[in-house]
TORTI-768733 format. One record per residue (C-alpha): residue in one letter; x, y, z. Coordinates in pm, whole numbers. Example, Ala and Ser with C-alpha at 12.3 -4.5 7.8 and 13.67 -1.06 7.14 Angstrom:
BEGIN
+--------+--------+--------+--------+
! residu !      u !      v !      w !
+--------+--------+--------+--------+
!      a !   1230 !   -450 !    780 !
!      s !   1367 !   -106 !    714 !
+--------+--------+--------+--------+
END
This chain:
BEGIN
+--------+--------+--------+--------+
! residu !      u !      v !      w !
+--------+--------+--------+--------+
!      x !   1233 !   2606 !  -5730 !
!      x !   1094 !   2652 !  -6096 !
!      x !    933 !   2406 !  -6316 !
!      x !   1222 !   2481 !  -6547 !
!      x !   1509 !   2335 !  -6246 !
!      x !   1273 !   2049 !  -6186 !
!      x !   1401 !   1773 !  -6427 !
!      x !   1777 !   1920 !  -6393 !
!      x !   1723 !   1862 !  -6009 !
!      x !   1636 !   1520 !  -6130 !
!      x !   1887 !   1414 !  -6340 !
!      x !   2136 !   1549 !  -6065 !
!      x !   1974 !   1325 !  -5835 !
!      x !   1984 !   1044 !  -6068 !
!      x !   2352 !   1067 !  -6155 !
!      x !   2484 !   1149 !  -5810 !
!      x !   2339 !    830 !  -5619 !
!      x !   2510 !    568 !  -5861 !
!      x !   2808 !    726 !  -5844 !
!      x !   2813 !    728 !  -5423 !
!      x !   2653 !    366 !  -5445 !
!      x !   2975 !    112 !  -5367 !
!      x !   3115 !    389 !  -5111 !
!      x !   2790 !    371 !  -4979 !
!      x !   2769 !     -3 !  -4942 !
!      x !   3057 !    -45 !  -4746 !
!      x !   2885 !    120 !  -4409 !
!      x !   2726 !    -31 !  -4182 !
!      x !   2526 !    239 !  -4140 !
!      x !   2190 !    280 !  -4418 !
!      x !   2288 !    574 !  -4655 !
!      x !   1947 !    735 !  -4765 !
!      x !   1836 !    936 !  -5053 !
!      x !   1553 !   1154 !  -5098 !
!      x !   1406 !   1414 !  -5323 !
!      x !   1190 !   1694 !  -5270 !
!      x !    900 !   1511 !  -5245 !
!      x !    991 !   1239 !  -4978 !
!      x !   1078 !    922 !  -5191 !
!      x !   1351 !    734 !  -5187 !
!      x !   1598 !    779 !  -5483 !
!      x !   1878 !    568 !  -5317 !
!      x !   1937 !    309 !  -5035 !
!      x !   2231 !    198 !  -4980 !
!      x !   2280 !   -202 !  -4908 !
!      x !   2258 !   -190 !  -4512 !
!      x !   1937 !    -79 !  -4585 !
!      x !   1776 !   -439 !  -4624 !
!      x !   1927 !   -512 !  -4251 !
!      x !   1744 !   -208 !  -4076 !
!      x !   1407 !   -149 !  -4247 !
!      x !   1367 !   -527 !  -4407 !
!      x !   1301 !   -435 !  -4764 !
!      x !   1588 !   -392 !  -5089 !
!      x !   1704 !   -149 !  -5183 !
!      x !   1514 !   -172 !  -5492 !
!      x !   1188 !   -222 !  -5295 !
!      x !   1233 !    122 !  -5108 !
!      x !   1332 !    315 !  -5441 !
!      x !   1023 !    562 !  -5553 !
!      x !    873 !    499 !  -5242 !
!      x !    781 !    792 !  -4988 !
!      x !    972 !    784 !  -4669 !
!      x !    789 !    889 !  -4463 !
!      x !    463 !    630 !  -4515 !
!      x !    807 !    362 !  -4313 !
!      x !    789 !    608 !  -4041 !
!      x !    592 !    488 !  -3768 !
!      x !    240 !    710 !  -3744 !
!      x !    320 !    872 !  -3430 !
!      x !    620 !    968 !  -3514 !
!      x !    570 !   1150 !  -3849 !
!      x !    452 !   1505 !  -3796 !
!      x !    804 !   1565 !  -3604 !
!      x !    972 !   1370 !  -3884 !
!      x !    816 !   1543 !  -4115 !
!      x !    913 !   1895 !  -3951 !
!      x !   1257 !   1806 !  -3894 !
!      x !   1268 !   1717 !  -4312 !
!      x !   1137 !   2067 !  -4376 !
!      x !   1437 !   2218 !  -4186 !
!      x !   1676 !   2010 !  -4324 !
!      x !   1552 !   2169 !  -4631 !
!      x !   1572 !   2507 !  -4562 !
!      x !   1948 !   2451 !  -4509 !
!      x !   1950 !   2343 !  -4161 !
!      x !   2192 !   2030 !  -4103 !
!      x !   2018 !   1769 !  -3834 !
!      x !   2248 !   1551 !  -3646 !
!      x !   2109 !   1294 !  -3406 !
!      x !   1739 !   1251 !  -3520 !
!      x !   1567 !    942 !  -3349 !
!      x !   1216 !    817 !  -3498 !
!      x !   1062 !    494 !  -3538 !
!      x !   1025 !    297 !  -3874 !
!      x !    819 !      6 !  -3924 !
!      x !   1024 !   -302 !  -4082 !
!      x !    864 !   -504 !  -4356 !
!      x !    789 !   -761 !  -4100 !
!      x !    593 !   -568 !  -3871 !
!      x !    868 !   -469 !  -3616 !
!      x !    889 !   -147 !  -3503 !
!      x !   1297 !     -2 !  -3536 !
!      x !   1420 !    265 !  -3383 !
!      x !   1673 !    490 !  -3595 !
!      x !   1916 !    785 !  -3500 !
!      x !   1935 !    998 !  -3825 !
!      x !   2199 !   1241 !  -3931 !
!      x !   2070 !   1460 !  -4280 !
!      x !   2152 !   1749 !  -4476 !
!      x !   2032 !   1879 !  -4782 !
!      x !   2202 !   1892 !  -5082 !
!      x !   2028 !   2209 !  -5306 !
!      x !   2236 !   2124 !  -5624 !
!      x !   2143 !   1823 !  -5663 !
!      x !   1775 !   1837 !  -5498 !
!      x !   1868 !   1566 !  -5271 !
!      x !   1819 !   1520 !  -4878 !
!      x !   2129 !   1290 !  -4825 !
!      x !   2062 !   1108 !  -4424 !
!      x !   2325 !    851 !  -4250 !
!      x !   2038 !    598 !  -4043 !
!      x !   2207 !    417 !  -3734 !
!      x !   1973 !    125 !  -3589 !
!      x !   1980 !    225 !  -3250 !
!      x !   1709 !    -54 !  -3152 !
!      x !   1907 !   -312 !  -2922 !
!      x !   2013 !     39 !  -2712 !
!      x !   1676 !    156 !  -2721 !
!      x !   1541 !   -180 !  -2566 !
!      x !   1804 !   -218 !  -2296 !
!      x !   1746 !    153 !  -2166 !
!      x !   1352 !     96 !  -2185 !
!      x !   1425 !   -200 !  -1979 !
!      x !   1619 !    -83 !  -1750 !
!      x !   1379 !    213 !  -1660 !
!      x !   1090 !    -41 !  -1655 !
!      x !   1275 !   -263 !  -1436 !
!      x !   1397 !     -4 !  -1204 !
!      x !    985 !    165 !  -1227 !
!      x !    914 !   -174 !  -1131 !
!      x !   1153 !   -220 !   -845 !
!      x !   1061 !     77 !   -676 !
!      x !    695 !     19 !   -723 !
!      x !    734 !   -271 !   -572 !
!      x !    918 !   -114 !   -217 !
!      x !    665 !    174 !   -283 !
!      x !    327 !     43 !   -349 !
!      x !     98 !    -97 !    -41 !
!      x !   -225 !   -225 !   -284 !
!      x !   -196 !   -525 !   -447 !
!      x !   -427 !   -426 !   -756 !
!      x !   -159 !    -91 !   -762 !
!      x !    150 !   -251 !   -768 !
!      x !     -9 !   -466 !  -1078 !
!      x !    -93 !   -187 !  -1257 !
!      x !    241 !    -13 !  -1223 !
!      x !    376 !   -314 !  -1345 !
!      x !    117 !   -374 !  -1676 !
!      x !    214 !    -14 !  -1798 !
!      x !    628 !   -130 !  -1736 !
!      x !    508 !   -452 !  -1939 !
!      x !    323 !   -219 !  -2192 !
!      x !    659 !     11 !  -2258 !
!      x !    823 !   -294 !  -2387 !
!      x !    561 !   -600 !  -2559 !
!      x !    238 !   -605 !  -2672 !
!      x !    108 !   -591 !  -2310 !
!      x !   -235 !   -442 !  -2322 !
!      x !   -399 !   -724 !  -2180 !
!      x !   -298 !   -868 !  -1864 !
!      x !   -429 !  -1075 !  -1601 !
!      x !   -313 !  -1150 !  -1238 !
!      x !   -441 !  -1486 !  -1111 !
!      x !   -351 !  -1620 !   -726 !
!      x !   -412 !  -1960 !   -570 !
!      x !   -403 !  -2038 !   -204 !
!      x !   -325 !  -2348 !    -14 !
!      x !   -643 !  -2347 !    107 !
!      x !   -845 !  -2502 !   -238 !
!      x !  -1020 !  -2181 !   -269 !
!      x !  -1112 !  -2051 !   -661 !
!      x !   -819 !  -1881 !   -796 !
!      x !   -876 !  -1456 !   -721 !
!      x !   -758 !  -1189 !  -1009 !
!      x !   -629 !   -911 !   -816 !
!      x !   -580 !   -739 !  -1132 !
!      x !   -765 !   -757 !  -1519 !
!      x !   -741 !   -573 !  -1794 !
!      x !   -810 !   -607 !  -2120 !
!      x !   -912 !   -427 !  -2359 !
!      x !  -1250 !   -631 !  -2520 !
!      x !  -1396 !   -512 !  -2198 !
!      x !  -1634 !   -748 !  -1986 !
!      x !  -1550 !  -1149 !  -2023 !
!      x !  -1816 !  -1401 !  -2097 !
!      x !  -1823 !  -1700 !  -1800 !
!      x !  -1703 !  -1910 !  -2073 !
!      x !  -1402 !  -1687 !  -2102 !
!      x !  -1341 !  -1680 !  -1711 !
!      x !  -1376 !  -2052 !  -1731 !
!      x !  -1105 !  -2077 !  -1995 !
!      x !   -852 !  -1845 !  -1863 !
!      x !   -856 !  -1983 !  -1527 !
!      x !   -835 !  -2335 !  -1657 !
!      x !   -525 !  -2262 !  -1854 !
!      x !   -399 !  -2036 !  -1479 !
!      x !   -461 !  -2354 !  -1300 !
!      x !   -179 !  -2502 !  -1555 !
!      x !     61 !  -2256 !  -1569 !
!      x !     38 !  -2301 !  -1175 !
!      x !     76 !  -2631 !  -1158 !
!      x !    327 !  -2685 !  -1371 !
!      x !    511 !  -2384 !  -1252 !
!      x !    633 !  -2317 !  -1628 !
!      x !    604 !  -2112 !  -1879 !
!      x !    310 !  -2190 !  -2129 !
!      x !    303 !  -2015 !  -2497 !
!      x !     38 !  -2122 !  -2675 !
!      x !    -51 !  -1974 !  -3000 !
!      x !   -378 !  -1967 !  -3248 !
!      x !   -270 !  -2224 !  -3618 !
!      x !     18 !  -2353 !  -3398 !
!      x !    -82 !  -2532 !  -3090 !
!      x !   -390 !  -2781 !  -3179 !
!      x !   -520 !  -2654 !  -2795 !
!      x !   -559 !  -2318 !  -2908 !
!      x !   -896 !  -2464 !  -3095 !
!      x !  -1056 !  -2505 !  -2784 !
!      x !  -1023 !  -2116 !  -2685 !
!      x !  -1400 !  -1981 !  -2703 !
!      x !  -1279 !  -1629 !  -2804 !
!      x !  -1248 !  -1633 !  -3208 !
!      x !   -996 !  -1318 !  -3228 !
!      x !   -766 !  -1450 !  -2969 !
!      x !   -432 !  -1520 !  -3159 !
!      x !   -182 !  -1583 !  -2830 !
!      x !   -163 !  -1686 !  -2474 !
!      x !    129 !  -1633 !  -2302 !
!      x !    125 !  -1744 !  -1888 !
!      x !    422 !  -1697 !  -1675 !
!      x !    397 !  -1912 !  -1324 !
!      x !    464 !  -1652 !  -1038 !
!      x !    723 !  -1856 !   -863 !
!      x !    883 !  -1774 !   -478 !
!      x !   1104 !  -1993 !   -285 !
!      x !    852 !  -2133 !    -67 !
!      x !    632 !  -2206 !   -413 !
!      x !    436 !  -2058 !   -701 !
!      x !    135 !  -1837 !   -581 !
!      x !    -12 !  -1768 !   -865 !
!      x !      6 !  -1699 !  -1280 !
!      x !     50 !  -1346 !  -1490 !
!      x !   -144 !  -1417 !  -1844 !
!      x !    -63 !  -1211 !  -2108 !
!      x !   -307 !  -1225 !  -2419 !
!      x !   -293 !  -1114 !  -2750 !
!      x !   -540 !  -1037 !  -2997 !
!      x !   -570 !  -1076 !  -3396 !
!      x !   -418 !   -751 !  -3465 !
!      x !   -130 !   -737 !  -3198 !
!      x !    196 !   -931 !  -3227 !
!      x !    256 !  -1230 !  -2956 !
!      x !    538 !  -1245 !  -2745 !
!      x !    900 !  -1329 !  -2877 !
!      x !   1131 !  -1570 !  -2728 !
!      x !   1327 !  -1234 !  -2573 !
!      x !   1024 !  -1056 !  -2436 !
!      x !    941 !  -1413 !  -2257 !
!      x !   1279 !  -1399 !  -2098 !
!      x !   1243 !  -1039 !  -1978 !
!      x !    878 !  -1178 !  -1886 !
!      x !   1022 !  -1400 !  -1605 !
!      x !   1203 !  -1171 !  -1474 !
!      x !    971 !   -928 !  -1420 !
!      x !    740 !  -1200 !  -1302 !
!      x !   1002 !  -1293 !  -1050 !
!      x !    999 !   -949 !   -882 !
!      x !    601 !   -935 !   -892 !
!      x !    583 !  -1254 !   -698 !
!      x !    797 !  -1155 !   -454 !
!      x !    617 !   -845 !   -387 !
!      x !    317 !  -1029 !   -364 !
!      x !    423 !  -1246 !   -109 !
!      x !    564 !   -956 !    102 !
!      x !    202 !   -803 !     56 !
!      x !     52 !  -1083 !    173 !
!      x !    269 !  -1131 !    499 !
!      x !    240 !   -765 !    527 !
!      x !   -156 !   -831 !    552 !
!      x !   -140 !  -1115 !    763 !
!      x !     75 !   -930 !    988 !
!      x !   -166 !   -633 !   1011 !
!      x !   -485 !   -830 !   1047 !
!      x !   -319 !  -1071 !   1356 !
!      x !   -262 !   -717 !   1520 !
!      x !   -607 !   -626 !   1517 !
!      x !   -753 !   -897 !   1539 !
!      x !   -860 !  -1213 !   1803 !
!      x !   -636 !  -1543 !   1669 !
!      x !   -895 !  -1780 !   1776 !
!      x !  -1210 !  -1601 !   1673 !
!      x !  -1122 !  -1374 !   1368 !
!      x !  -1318 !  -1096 !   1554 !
!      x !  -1217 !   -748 !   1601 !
!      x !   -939 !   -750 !   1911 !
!      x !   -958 !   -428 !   2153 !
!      x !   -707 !   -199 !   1965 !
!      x !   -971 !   -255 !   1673 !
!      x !  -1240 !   -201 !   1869 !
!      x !  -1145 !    109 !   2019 !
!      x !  -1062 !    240 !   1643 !
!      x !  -1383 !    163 !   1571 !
!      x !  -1582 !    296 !   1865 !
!      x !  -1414 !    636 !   1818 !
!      x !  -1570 !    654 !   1414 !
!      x !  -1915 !    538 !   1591 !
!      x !  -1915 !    809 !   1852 !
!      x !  -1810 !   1066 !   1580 !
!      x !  -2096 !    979 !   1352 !
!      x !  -2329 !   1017 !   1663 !
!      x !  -2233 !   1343 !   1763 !
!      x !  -2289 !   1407 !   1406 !
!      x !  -2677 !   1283 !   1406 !
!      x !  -2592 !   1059 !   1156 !
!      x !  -2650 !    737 !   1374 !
!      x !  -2765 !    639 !   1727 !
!      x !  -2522 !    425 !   1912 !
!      x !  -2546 !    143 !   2188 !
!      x !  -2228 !    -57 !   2308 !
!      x !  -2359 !   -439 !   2435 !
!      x !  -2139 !   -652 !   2653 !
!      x !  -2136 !   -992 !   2701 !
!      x !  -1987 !  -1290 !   2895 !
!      x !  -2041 !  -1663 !   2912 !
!      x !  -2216 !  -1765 !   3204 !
!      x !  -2017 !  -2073 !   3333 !
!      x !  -1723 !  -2075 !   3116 !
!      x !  -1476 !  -2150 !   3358 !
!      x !  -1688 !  -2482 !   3455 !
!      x !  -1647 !  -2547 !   3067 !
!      x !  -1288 !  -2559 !   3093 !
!      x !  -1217 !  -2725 !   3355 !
!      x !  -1454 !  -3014 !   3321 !
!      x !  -1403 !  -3075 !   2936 !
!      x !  -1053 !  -2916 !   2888 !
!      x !   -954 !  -2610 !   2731 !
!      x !   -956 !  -2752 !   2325 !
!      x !  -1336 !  -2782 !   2398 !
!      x !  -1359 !  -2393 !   2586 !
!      x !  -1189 !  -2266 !   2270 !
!      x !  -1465 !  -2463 !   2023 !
!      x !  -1734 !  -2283 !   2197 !
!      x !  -1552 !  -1977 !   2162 !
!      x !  -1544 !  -2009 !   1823 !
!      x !  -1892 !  -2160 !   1777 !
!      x !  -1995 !  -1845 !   2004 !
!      x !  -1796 !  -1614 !   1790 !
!      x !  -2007 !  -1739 !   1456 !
!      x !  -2323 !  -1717 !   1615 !
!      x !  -2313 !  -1403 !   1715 !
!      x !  -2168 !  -1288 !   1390 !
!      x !  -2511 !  -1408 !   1244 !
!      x !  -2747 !  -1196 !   1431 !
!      x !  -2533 !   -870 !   1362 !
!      x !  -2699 !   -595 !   1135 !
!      x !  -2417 !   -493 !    821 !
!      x !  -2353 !   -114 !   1012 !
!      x !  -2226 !   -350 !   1363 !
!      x !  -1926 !   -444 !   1474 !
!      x !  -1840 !   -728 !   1733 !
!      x !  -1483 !   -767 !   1913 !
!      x !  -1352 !  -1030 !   2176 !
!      x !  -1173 !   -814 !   2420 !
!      x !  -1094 !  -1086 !   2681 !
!      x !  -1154 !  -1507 !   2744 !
!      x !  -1484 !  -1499 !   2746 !
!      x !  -1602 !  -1115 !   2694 !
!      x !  -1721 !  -1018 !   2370 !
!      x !  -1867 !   -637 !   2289 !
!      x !  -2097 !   -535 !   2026 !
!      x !  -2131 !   -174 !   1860 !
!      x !  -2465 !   -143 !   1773 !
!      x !  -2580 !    143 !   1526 !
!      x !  -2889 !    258 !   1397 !
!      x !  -3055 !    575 !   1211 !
!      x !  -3399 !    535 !   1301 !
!      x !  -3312 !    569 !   1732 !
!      x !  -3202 !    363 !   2033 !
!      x !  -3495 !    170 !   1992 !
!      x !  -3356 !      6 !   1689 !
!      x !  -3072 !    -88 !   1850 !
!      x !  -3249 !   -257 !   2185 !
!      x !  -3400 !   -499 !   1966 !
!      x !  -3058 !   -600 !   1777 !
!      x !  -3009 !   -682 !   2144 !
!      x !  -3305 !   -851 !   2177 !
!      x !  -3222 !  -1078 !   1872 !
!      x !  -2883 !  -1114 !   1986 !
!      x !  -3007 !  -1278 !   2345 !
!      x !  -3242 !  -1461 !   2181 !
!      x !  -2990 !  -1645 !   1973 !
!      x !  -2861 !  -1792 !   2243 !
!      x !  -3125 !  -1978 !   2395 !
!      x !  -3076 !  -2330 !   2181 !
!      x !  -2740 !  -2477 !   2319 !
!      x !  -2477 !  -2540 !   2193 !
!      x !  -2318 !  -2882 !   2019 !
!      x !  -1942 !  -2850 !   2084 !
!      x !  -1731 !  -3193 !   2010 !
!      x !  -2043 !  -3428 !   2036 !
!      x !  -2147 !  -3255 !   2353 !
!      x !  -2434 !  -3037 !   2427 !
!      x !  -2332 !  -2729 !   2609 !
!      x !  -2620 !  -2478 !   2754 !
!      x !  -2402 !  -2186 !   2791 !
!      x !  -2616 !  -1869 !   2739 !
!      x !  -2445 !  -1499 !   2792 !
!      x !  -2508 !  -1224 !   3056 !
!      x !  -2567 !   -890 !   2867 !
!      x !  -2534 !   -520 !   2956 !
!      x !  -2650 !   -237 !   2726 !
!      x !  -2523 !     94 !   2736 !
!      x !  -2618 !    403 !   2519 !
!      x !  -2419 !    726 !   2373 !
!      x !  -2389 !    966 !   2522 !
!      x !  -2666 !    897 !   2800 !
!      x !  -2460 !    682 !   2974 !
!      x !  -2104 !    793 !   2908 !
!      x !  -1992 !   1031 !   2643 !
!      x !  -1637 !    910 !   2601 !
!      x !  -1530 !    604 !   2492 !
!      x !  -1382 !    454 !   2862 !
!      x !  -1715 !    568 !   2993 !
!      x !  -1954 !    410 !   2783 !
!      x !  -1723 !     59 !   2773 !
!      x !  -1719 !     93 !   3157 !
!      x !  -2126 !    124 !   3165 !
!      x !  -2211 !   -130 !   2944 !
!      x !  -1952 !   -330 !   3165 !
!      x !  -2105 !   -254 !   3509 !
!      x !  -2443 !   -321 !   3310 !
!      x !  -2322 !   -676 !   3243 !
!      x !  -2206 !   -728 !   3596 !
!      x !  -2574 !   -661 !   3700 !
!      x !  -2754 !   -911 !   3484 !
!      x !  -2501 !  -1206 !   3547 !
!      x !  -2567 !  -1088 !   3957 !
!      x !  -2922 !  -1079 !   3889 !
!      x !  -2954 !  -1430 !   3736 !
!      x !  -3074 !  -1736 !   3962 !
+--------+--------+--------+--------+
END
């Protein structure tokens, strides 16, 4: 286009929006103008409705500085080929409203070369938008949940389904246990990084609410007088959602906002506890899940290792030594007397010194052993060590050691010491049954051999 057809194009453009205008107003629908350089000539009155501004605010301004930032390059490229003649039905971008929000927008444009005009029809297609976005993140989230076997997983999948919808960048998981324990974060994440002990100290104080009162807690910087005592100066809202099952709540999901995101609104909370309601119960199907695999494997009354676990971990041992990397020893052991401990105190006192057996020997074990119960009173240690066998015949040493001070069980004193056998890979068995069966026969011997 000449310089010449420039101010006809505008005084075309000038004369043909008024005369549209009241046609205009009547849809529901926002009838845009624009010239050739992108600003708005007309808007027609459902304009204020979608993008939050009059119709004379929008008027000489350029359209596409509404249009959200990573959305303009297509927008922009979609314009040019509405301009070269090219009707576009069914555009969707994002606008930013006056008030912040983001709205998403089907558009329909042409371009009208007479009067120098790109004439576009703008449906507000946010409320769809939302309800398919939750719908995928709620179905993401369901199947993440029947999917997923890690705890800090599953709360990830879940933090990006949070992040499609709200300001959800920063998220915490906090659970409690019956037991009075601290409160554990499976999952964090925010994005200031790293968290001052102050900070912990905070956000656990206000999880320790939100699970208590096992309700929803919103509490926002200038509104809520208990927002002054937050110890991080740029944090603007706090939003904590109880994570509620029938048998209780188990925990809290924090969501935080900083001073240059938007908080939550009164419908993100809402699609907050839902969400919140399917991540507890995942949770506590994790949890049982865990139980459930760690009674298999291990001893109920001891917490050891039980023989299936055992013989898992026996196999990795004996693999590593055929590999040079370690030198392995198998130790058995069995409570001299045991039976007279039973019968003469009863079996609640046999199972204390059981336990108080189990912890001791715990103690003298080196971090690359392992120690299983594998019957009443037979316990078996893997022993493992780089530098030889030698290594591992004085872990032994220690171990018998150990037991020389008795025991005090229930206000009794109980001198109940262990008979040990000692068998090494692959001199005296080079298969797992062999080696157990040595270090058994080996244990036989010394309990035979004792006066």
């Amino acid at each position: 286009m000449s310089e010449k057809t420039v101010p006809l194009a505008g005084s075309l453009a000038s004369a043909f929006a008024p005369a549209l205008a009241p046609a205009f107003d009547l849809l529901l629908d926002a009838v845009c103008m624009v010239d050739e350089q992108g600003r708005f000539v007309h808007v027609s009155a459902a304009g204020l409705q979608i993008f939050g501004y009059t119709p004379q605010e929008l008027i000489g301004r350029r359209m596409i500085d509404l249009v959200l930032p990573e959305d303009r390059e297509r927008t922009l490229q979609a314009a040019q080929r509405v301009m070269a003649g090219q009707a576009h039905l069914n555009f969707e971008n994002r606008y930013l409203r006056k008030d912040g929000q983001v709205v998403h927008l089907l558009w329909s444009a042409r371009w009208l070369p007479e009067a120098g005009l790109r004439v576009a029809v703008a449906r507000d297609i946010t409320e769809r938008k939302r309800a398919e976005q939750i719908q995928a993140a709620t179905y993401a989230i369901s199947e993440a949940v029947h999917r997923v076997q890690d705890l800090g997983m599953l709360c990830q999948e879940v933090h990006q389904s949070i992040a499609a919808l709200m300001q959800g960048h920063n998220l915490a998981v906090a659970l409690h246990d019956e037991a009075g324990r601290p409160l554990s974060f499976p999952y964090w994440a925010d994005r200031r990084g790293p968290v001052s002990p102050e900070r912990w100290a905070n956000l656990s104080a206000f999880c320790h609410e939100v699970i208590q009162r096992g309700e929803v807690r919103m509490v926002r910087r200038g509104v809520d007088p208990e927002a002054d005592a937050w110890v991080d100066p740029e944090l603007q809202c706090r939003v904590g959602v109880p994570l509620s099952t029938p048998s209780g709540v188990i925990g809290a999901l924090v969501l935080k906002s900083y001073g240059d995101e938007a908080g939550c609104s009164e419908q993100d909370l809402a699609l907050l506890q839902y969400i919140c309601t399917q991540l507890a119960t995942a949770i506590e199907r994790l949890q049982l899940y865990g139980r459930l695999r760690h009674l298999s494997h291990h001893d109920a009354l001891t917490g050891l290792p039980n023989r299936a676990l055992l013989r898992d971990r026996l196999s990795l041992a004996m693999a590593r030594a055929r590999r040079g990397e370690s030198f392995l020893s198998v130790l058995y052991l069995d409570l001299d007397r045991f039976k007279e401990v039973n019968d003469t105190h009863g079996h609640l006192v046999g199972d204390h010194l059981l336990q108080a057996f189990a912890d001791r020997l715990k103690a003298q074990l080196r971090a690359s052993d392992t120690v299983a119960r594998v019957g009443g009173d037979e316990f078996v240690v893997l022993l493992e060590s780089p530098k030889g066998l030698a290594g591992n015949r004085a872990a032994a040493d220690k171990i018998r050691q150990a037991f020389a001070p008795p025991f005090e069980v229930d206000g009794r004193v109980l001198a109940i010491q262990p008979s040990l056998g000692l068998a090494d890979f692959p001199a005296d068995g080079e298969e797992e049954g062999q080696l157990l069966s040595a270090a058994d026969q080996a244990m036989y011997s010394a309990k035979g051999a004792r006066p």
